[in-house]
C-alpha positions, 0 to 999 in steps of 0.5 A: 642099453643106452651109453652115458654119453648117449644120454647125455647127448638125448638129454641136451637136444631134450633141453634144447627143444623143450627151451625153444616151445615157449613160442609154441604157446604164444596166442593172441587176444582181441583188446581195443584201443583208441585210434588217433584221426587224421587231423587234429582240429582246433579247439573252437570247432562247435558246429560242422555242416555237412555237403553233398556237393557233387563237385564233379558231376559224379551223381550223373554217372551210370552204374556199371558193373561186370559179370560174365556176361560183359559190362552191364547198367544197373538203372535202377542204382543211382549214384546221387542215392548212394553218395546221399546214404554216404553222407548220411552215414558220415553224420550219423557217426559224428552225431553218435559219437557226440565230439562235436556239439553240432552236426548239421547235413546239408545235403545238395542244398549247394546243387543250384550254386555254381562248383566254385562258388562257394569257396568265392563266397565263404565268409556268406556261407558261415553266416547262413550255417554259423558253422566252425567246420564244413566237409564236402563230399565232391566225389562218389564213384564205384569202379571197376565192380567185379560179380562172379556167380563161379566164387559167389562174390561181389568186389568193387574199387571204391573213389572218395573225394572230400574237402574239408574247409575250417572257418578260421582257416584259408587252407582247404584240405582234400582227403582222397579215399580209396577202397576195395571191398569184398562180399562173399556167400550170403553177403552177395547173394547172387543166387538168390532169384527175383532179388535185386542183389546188388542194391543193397550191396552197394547202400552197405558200401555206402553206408560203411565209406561214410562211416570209415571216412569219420573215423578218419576225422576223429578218434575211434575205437578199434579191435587189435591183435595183442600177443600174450604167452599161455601157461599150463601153471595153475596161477599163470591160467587163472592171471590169463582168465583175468585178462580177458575179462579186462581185470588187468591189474588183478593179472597183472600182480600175479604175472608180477611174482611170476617174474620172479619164478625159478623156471627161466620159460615161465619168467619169460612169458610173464614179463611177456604178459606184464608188457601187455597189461602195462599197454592196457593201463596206459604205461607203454615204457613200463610195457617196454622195460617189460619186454627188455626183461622178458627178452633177456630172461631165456638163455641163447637160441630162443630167436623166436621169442626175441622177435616177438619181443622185438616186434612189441617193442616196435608196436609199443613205440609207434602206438606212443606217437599215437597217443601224443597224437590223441593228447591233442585230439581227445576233448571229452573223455581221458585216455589211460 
């Protein structure tokens, strides 16, 4: 037979598990949010013309790549068509997402010209495109590509010099852009016979760089983790089904009388909730006051779920230097 203070003490260490698996229902939810570019341009930018300049000879190069066999040349990949489908991929992204009024690509039309010659003769150049904004392509080069038959992968380092050069500015900005990527299993292909597999590799390559640096040049959506709180509560299931049908003002005034819940877990996850559906519509110090609430709402020993909180509020305020960065940026269509 148990002893009253056996049970008492079963009865505390119960407490104290059941009060720390709030975290143990955490889950995280794919949401899209607007990112800010990395430049912000003036507001009379109407025209930008596109170069593939070629500044350091790069489209010269052969392509290299290593297996195990040692370091071999693929001839029949050539630098000049990737940069060209790098370009083009830049242009496509701009003309698709309809910011600028005009984008015209100009390809190597500056082949003939000498390197330098155009920023010596800038004021000829605006004239022939009538252009606001002009970017260079200088430099392409894919080093270091890595195939291994053993893992069914293909990597490769990836080297970018741009120029960006605006009619009514003396500045010439120089973006360098780096990347690694990876393709594995039915990606690389390496097994496949009489396929020249690294071909189509390395256009994709090309294609996905061009299209990566536009999203540096103007804002863009993109796929986020978001963190919420799942509950067995029958109102708290069906405010989570709203959410992720975008219906978060409908979640959000259930999540809302649920703050006000008896039971400390539930308040907790609620204002947890409540923060995220506040981001959603745009009201990040709302969502902060939500996330001080939920924070205080648990008693002591729930340090897990005051570093969520904590980790929030730190999303929530670099996201806020985000959005007064796409004040400045977004041109044609409102933020919430």
């Amino acid at each position: 037979m148990i002893s009253a203070k056996t049970l008492l003490l079963l009865l505390v260490v119960i407490f104290g598990l059941t009060s720390c698996l709030i975290t143990d229902q955490a889950r995280t939810m794919q949401v899209e949010v607007m990112k800010p570019a990395i430049f912000t341009f003036p507001d009379d930018i109407n025209k930008v013309a596109i170069f593939k300049r070629d500044l350091y000879k790069s489209d010269t190069a052969l392509f290299r790549y290593m297996s195990i066999y040692g370091e071999k040349i693929d001839s029949t990949i050539k630098y000049a068509d990737l940069s060209n489908k790098c370009v083009d991929a830049l242009t496509n992204h701009l003309k698709t997402e309809n910011y600028f009024n005009q984008v015209v690509n100009y390809s190597d039309s500056l082949k003939q010209q000498d390197d330098k010659s155009w920023l010596m003769d800038k004021d000829q150049q605006i004239s022939k495109t009538n252009a606001d904004m002009f970017i260079f392509l200088d430099f392409f080069r894919l080093q270091g590509t890595l195939v291994s038959s053993t893992f069914d992968s293909v990597n490769t380092l990836a080297q970018l010099s741009w120029l960006i050069v605006f009619k009514t500015d003396t500045t010439a900005y120089i973006y360098n852009q780096t990347d690694t990527l990876t393709f594995e299993g039915e990606q690389a292909n390496i097994e496949v016979p009489n396929v020249n597999f690294l071909s189509p590799i390395m256009n994709n390559t090309s294609e996905y760089l061009g299209k990566s640096f536009g999203t540096k040049i103007i804002p863009s959506w993109i796929t986020v983790e978001r963190m919420y709180y799942k509950s067995s509560n029958s109102d708290m299931v069906k405010a989570e089904n709203l959410a992720q049908q975008n219906n978060w003002l409908k979640a959000a005034e259930i999540w809302n009388k649920k703050t006000k819940n008896k039971n400390a877990k539930i308040v907790a996850k609620a204002c947890f909730n409540m923060a995220l559906a506040a981001e959603m519509e745009g009201e990040h110090d709302v969502a902060i006051d939500w996330l001080i609430k939920s924070y205080t709402a648990l008693p002591k020993n729930n340090e897990d779920h005051k570093i969520n909180c904590q980790r929030y509020i730190g999303v929530l305020a670099l996201r806020k230097k985000e959005i007064e960065r796409l004040d400045r940026q977004v041109r044609y269509v409102g933020l919430n």
